[in-house]
Rosetta silent file (secondary structure, phi, psi, omega in degrees, C-alpha in Angstrom):
SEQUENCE: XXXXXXXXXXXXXXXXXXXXXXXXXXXXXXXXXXXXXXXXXXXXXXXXXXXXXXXXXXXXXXXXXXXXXXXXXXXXXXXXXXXXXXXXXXXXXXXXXXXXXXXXXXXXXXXXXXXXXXXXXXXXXXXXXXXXXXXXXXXXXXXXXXXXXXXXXXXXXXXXXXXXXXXXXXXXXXXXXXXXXXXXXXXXXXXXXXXXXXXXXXXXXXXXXXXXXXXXXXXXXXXXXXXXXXXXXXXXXXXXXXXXXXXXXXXXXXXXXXXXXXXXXXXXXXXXXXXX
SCORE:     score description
SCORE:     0.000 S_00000001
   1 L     0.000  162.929 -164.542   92.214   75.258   64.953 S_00000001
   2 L   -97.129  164.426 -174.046   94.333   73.994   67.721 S_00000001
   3 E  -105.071 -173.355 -176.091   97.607   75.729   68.482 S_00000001
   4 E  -128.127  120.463  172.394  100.663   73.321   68.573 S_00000001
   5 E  -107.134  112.911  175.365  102.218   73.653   72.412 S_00000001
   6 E  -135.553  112.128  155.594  105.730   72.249   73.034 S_00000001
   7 L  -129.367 -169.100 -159.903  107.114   71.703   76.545 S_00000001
   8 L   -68.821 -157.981  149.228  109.038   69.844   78.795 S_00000001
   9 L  -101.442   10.043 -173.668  107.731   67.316   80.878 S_00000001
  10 L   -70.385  141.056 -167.183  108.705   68.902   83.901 S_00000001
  11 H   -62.509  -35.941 -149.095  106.494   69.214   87.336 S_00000001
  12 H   -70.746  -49.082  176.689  107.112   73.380   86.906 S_00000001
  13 H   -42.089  -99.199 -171.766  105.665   72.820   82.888 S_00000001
  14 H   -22.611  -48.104  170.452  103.102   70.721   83.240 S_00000001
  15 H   -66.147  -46.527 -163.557  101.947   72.255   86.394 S_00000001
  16 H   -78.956  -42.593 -174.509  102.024   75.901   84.636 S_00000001
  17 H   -83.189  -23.638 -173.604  100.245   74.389   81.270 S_00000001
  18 H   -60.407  -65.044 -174.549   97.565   72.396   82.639 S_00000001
  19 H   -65.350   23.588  123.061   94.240   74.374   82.752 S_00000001
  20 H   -55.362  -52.812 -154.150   95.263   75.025   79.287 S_00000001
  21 H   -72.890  -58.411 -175.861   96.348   72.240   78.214 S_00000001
  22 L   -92.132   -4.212  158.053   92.643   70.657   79.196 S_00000001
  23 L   107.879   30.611  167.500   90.466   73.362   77.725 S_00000001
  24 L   -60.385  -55.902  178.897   90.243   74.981   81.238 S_00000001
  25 L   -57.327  126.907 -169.151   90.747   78.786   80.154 S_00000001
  26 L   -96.672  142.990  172.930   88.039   80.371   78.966 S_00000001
  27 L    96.400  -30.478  174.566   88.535   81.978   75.587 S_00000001
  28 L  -123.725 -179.159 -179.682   90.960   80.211   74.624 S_00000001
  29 L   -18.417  125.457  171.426   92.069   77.566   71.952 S_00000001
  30 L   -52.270  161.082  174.650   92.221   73.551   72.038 S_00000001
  31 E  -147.024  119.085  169.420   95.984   73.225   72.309 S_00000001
  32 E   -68.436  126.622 -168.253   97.840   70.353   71.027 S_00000001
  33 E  -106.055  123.838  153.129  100.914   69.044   73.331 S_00000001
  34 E  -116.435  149.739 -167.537  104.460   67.445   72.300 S_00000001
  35 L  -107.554  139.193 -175.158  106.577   66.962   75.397 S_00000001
  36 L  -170.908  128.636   96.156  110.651   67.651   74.465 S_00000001
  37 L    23.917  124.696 -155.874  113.638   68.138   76.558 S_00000001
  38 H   -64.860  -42.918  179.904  114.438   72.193   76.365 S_00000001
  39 H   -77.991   20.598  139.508  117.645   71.360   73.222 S_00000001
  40 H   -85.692  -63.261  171.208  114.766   69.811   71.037 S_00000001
  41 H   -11.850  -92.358  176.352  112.793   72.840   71.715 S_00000001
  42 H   -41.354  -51.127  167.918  115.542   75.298   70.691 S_00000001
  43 H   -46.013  -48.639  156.055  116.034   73.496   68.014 S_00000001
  44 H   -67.373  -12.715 -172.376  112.270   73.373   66.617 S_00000001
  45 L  -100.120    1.466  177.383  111.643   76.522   67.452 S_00000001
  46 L   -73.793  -72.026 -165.753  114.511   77.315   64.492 S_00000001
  47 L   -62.937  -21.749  158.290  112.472   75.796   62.454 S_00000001
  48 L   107.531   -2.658 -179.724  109.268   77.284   63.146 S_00000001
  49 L   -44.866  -27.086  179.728  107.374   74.259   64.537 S_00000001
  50 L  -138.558  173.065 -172.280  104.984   74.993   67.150 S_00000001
  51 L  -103.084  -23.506  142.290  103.170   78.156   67.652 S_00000001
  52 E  -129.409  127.182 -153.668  103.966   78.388   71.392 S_00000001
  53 E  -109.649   72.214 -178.058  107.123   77.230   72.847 S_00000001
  54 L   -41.019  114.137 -161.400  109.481   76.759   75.734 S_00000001
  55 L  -140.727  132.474  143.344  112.926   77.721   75.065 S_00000001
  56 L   -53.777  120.485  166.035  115.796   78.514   76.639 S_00000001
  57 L    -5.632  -77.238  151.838  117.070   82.278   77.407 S_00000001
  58 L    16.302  -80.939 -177.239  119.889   81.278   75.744 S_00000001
  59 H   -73.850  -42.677 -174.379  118.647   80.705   72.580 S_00000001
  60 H   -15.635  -29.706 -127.986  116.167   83.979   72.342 S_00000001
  61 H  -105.149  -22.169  169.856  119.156   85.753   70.296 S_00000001
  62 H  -113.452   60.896  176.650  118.232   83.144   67.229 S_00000001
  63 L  -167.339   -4.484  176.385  114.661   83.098   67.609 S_00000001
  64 L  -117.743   70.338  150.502  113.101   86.580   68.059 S_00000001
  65 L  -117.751  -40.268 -179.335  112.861   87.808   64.359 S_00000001
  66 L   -94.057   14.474 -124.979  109.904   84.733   64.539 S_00000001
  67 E  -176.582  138.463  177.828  108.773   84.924   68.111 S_00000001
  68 E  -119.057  160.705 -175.608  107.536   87.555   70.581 S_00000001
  69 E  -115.415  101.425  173.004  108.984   86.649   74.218 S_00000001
  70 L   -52.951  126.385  175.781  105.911   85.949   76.398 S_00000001
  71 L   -95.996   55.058 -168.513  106.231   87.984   79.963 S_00000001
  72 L  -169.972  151.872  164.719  104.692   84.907   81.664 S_00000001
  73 L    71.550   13.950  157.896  104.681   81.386   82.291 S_00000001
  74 L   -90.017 -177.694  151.302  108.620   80.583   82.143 S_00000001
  75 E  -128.344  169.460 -170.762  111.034   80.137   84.532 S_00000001
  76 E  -158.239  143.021  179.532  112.876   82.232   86.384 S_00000001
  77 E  -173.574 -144.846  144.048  113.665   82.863   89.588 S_00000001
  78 L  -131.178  172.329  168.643  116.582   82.845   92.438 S_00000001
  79 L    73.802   27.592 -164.914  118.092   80.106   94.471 S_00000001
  80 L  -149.767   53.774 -157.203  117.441   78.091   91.206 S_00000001
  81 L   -98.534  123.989  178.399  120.271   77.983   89.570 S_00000001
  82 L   -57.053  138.672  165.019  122.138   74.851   87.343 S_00000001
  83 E   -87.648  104.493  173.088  124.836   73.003   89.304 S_00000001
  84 E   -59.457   91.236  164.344  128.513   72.134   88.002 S_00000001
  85 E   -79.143  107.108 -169.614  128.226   68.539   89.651 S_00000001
  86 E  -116.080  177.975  154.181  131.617   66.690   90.111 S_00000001
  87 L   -99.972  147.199 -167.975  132.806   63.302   92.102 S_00000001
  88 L   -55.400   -0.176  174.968  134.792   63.912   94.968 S_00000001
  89 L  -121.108   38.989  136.632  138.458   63.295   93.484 S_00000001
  90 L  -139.739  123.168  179.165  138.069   66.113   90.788 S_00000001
  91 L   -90.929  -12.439 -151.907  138.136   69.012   93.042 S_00000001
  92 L  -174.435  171.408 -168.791  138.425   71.197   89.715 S_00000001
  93 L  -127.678   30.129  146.944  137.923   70.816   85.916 S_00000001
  94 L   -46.157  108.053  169.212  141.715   70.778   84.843 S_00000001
  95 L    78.513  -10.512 -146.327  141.885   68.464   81.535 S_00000001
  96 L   -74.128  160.124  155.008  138.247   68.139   82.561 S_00000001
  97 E  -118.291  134.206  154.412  135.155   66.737   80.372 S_00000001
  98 E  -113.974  174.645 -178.258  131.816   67.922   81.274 S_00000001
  99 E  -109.731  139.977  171.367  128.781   66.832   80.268 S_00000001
 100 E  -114.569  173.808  166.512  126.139   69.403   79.367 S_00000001
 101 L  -113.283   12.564  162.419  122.236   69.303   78.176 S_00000001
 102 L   167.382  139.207 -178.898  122.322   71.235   75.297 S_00000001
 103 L  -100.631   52.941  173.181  124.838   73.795   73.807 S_00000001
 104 L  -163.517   37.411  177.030  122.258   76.641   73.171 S_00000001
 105 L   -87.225  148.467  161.667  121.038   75.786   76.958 S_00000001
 106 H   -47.822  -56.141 -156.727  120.646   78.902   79.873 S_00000001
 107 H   -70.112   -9.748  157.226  122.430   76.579   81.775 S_00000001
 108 H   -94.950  -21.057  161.287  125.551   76.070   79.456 S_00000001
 109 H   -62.284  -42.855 -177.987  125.600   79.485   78.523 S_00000001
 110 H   -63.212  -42.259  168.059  125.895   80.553   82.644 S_00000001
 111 H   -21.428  -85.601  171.709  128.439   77.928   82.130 S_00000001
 112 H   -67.974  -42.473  168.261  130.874   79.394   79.698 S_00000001
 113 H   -26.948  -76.571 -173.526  130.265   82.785   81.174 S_00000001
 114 H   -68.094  -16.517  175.692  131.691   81.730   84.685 S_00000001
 115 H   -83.334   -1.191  168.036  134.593   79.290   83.002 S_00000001
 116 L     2.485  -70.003  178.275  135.540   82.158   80.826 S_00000001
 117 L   -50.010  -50.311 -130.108  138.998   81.850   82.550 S_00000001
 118 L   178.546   38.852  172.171  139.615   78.391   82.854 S_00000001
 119 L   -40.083  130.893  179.644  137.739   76.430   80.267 S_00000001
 120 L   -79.997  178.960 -164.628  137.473   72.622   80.500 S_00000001
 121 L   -74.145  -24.647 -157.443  139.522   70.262   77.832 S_00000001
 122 E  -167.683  155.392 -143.629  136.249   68.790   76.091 S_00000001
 123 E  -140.079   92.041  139.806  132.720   69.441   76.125 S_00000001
 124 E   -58.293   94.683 -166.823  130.152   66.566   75.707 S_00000001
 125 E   -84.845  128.727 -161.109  126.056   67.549   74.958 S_00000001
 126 L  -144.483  134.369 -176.512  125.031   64.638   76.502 S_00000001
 127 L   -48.086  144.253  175.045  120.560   63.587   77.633 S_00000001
 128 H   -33.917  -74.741 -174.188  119.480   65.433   80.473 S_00000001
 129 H   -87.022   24.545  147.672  119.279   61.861   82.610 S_00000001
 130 H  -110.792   13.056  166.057  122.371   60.426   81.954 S_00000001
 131 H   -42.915  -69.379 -130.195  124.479   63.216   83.266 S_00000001
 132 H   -85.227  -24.217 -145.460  124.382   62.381   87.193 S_00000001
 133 H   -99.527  -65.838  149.661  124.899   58.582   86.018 S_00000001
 134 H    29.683 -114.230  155.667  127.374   59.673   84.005 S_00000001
 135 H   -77.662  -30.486  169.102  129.924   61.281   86.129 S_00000001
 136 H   -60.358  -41.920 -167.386  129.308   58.449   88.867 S_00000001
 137 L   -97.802   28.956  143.041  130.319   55.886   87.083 S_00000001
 138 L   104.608    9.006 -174.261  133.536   57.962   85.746 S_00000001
 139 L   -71.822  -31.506  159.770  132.290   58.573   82.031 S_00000001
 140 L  -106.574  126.022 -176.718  132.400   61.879   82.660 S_00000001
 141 L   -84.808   -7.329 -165.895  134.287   64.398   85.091 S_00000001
 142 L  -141.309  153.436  133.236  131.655   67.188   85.285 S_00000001
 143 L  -128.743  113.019 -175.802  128.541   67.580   84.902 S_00000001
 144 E   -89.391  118.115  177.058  126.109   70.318   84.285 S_00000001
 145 E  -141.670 -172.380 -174.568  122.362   69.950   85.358 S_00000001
 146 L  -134.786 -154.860  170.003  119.352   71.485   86.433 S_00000001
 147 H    40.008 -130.467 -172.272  115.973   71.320   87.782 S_00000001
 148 H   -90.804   -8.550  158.393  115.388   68.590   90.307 S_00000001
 149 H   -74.190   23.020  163.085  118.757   67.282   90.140 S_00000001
 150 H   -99.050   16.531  174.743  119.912   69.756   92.873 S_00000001
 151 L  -109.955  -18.341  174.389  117.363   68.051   95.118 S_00000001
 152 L  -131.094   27.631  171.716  118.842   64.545   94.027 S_00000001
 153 L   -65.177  -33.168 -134.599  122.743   64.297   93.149 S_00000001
 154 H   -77.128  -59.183 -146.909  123.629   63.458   96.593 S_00000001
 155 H   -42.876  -30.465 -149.625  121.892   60.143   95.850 S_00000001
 156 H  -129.117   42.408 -171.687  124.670   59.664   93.258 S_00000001
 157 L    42.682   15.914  179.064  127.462   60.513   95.746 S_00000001
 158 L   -73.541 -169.433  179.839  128.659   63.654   93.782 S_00000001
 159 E  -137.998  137.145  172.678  129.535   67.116   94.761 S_00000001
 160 E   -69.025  111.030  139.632  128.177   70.625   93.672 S_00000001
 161 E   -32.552  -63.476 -172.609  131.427   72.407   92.280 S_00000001
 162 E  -154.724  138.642  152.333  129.364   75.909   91.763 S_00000001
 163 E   -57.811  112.721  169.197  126.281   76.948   92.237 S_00000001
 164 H   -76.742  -58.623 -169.277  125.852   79.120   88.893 S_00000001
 165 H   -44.422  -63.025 -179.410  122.673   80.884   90.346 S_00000001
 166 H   -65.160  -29.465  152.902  124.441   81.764   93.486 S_00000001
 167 H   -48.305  -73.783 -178.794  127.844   83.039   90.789 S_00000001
 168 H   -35.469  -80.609  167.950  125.086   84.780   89.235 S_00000001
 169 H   -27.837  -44.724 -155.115  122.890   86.108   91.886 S_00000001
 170 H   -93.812  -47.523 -166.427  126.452   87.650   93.883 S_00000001
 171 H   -77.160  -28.758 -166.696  127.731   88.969   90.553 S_00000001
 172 H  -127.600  -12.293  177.521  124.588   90.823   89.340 S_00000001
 173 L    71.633   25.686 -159.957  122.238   90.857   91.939 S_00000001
 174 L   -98.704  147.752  161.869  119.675   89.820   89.045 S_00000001
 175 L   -76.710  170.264  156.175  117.187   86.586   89.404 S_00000001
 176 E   -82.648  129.300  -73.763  118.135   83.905   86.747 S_00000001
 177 E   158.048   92.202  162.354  116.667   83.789   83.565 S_00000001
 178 E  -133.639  -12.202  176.475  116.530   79.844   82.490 S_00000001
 179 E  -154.763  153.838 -153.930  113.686   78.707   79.869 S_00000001
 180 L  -110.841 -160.771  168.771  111.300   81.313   78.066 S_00000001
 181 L  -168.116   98.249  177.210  107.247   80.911   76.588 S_00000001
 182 E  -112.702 -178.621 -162.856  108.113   82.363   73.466 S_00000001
 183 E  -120.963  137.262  179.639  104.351   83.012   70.415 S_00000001
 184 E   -90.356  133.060  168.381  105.479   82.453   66.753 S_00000001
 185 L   -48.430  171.167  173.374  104.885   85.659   65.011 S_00000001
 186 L    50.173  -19.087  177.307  101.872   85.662   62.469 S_00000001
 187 L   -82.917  -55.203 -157.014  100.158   82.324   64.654 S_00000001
 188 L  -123.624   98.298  178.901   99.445   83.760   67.737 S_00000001
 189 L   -82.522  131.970 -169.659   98.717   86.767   69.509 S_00000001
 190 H   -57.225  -37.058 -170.127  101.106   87.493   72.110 S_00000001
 191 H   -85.612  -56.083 -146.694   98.511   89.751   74.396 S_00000001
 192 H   -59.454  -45.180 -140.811   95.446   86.791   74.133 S_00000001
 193 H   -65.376  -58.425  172.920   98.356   84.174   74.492 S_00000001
 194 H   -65.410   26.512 -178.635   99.846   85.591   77.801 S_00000001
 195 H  -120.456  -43.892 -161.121   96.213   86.340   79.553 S_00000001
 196 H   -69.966  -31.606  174.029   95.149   82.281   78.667 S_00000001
 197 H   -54.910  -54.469  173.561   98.748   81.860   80.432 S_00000001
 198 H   -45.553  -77.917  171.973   98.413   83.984   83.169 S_00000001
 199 H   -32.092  -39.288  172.280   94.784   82.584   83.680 S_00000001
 200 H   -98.762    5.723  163.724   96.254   78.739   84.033 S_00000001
 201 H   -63.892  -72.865  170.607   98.868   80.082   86.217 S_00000001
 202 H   -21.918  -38.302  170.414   96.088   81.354   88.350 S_00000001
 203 H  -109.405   20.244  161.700   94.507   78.159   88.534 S_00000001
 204 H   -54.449  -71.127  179.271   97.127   76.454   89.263 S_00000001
 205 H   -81.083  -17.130  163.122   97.930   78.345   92.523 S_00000001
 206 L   -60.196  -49.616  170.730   94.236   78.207   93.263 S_00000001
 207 L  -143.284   76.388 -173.139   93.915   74.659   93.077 S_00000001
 208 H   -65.823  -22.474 -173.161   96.688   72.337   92.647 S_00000001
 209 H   -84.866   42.483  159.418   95.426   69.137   93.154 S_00000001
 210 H  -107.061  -17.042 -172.593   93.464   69.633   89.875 S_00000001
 211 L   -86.695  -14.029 -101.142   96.841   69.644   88.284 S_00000001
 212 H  -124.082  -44.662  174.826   98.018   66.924   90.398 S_00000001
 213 H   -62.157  -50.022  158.595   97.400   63.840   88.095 S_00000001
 214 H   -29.618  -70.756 -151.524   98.815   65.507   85.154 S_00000001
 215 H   -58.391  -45.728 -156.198  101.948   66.568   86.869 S_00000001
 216 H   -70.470  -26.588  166.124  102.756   63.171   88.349 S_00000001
 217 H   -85.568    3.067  157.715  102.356   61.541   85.115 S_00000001
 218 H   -91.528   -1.601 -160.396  104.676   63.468   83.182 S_00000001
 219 L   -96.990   36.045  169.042  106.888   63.687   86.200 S_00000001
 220 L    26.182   66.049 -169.977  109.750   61.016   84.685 S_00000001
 221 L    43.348   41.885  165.926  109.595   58.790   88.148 S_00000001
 222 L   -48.239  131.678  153.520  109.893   61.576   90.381 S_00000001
 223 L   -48.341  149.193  171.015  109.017   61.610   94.513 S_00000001
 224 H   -65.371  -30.873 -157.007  106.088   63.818   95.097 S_00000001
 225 H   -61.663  -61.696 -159.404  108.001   65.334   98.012 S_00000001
 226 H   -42.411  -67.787 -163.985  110.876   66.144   94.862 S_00000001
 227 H   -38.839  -62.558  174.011  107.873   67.233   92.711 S_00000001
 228 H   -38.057  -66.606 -145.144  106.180   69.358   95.458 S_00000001
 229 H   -73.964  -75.893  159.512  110.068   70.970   95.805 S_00000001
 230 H   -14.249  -79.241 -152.180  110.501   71.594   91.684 S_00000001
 231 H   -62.050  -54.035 -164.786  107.084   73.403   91.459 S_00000001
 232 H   -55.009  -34.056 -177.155  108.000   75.389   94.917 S_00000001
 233 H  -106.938  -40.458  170.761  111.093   76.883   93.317 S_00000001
 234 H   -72.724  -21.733 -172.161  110.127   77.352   89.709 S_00000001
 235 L  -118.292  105.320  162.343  107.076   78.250   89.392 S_00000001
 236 L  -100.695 -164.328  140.015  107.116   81.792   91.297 S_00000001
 237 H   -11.500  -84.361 -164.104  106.719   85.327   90.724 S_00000001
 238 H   -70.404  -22.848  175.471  108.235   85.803   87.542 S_00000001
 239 H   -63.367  -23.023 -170.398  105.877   82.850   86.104 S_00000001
 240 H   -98.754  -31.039 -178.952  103.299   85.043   86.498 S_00000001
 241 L  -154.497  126.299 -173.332  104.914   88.369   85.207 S_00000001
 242 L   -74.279   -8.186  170.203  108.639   88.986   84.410 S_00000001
 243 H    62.370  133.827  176.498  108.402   92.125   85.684 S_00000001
 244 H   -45.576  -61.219 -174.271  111.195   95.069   85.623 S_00000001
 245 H   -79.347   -6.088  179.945  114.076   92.525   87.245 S_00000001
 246 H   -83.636  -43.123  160.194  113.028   89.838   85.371 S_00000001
 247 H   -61.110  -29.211  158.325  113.483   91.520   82.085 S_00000001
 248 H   -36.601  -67.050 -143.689  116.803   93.152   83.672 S_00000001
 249 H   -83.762  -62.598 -175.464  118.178   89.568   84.203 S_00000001
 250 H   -43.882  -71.538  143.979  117.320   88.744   80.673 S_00000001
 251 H     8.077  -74.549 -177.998  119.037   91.680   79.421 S_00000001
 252 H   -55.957  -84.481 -175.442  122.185   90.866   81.516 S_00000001
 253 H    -8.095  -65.721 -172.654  122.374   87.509   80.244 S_00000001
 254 H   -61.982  -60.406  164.553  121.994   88.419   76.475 S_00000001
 255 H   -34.873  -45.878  165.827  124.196   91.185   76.978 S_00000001
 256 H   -67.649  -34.982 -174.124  127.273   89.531   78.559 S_00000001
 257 H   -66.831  -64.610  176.864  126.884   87.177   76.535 S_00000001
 258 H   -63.590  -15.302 -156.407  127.210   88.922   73.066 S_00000001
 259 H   -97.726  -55.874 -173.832  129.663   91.520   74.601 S_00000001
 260 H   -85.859   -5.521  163.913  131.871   87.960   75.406 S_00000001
 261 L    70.250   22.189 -179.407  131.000   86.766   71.525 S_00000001
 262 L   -86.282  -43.581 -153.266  129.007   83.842   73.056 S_00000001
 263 L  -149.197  150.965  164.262  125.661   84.799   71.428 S_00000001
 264 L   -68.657 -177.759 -179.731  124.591   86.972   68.609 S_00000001
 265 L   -98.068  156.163 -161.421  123.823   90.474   69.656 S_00000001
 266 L  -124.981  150.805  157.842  119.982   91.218   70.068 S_00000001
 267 L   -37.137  137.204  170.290  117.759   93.924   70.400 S_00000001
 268 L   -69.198  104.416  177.144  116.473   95.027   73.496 S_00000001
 269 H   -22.262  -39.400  171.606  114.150   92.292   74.724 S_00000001
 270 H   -56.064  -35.357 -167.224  111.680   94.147   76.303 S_00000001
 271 H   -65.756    6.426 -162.913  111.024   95.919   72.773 S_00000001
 272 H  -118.132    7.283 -170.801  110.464   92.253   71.465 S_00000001
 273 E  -121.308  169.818 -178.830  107.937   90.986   74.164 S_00000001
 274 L   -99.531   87.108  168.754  104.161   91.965   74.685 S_00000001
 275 L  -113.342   71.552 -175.181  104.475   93.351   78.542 S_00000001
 276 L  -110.431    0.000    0.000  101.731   94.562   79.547 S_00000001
């Protein structure tokens, strides 16, 4: 039977998922795709819907009693961080509304963390691409995004506020820890699941332009140059193995976070992942 696979549509996804995706991998499964914006995900992945998943970090703390946390194929990384995006006459988020992508996002969680202090007046979960558009045309005073809009806000005259990654990075010295590959318990085994992952990572970085057609046509009108630039920062290291700092950063995350009453509190993640 086919597995059910649901991830973004993003060059980093798409790119990571492909020799899977087309029955590349030896050994393993046909795999059935729905494409979803990561706060559909978290949400479906409540519900038990697909058998392997993208998720935000975030969310892990209501999702691993059904779910093992795959040590592969997310992302993670440094210098790759969500942006607090403003227009230049709000210097600050006094009275402010921002706009967010999801409230069980990494990136809204990093969010509340650093605004702890100095919280904005109103909070708006608002689609991924109408953020940038958004705050230009004054609907919004903030905005929080990710991914390839820190290679294209300028376009929409705004200004980065904060770096969260770099707030992150300085405060913990940790990589960032922003969407997961988690295996629904009882569907999937977590050891076969990361080695077919690992294996279309591998052929990925072997040969991209087999990937290349894929990527661009999931790639929501992107530039290649943009595309090239996405994949170059997301899909690293930690895609292939999270690794002792990767799980550290995960850790932190969950930890401050429940310790600040943000998130429930969780287990320690490594005992919930296959890492090997």
């Amino acid at each position: 039977m086919a597995l059910s696979l649901a991830i973004s549509p993003c060059p980093n996804d798409t790119f990571v998922f492909d020799a899977l995706v087309h029955g590349r991998v030896p050994g393993a499964p046909p795999v059935e795709v729905t494409f979803a914006d990561v706060d559909v995900t978290n949400t479906a992945a409540e519900r038990g819907a697909f058998d392997l998943v993208k998720v935000s970090y975030a969310a892990l703390p209501w999702l691993l009693d059904d779910y093992h946390l795959l040590p592969c194929g997310g992302a993670l990384g440094r210098g790759c961080g969500p942006l607090v995006l403003t227009r230049a006459d709000q210097p600050d988020l006094s009275g402010a509304t921002v706009a967010v992508p999801g409230d069980r996002t990494t990136a809204y969680l990093l969010f509340r963390l650093w605004s702890a202090g100095r919280p904005p007046a109103r909070i708006e979960v608002v689609p991924f691409h109408e953020i940038m558009p958004g705050v230009a045309a004054g609907r919004y005073d903030a905005g929080l995004v990710i991914h390839e809009a820190r290679f294209t806000y300028h376009r929409y005259g705004l200004t980065a506020l904060v770096d969260l990654g770099e707030w992150w990075e300085s405060d913990t010295g940790l990589p960032i820890p922003l969407g997961a590959i988690l295996a629904r318990r009882g569907a999937v085994d977590p050891v076969a699941a990361a080695g077919w992952i690992r294996e279309s990572v591998r052929q990925a970085w072997a040969d991209p332009s087999a990937s290349r057609g894929y990527v661009l046509a999931h790639a929501q009108e992107m530039e290649p140059d943009v595309v090239d630039r996405h994949i170059g920062l997301y899909v690293n290291e930690f895609t292939a193995d999270l690794g002792d700092a990767g799980f550290a950063a995960v850790e932190a995350l969950l930890g401050r976070a429940a310790d600040a009453g943000l998130v429930p509190q969780t287990s320690n993640s490594r005992a919930t992942a296959w890492t090997s």
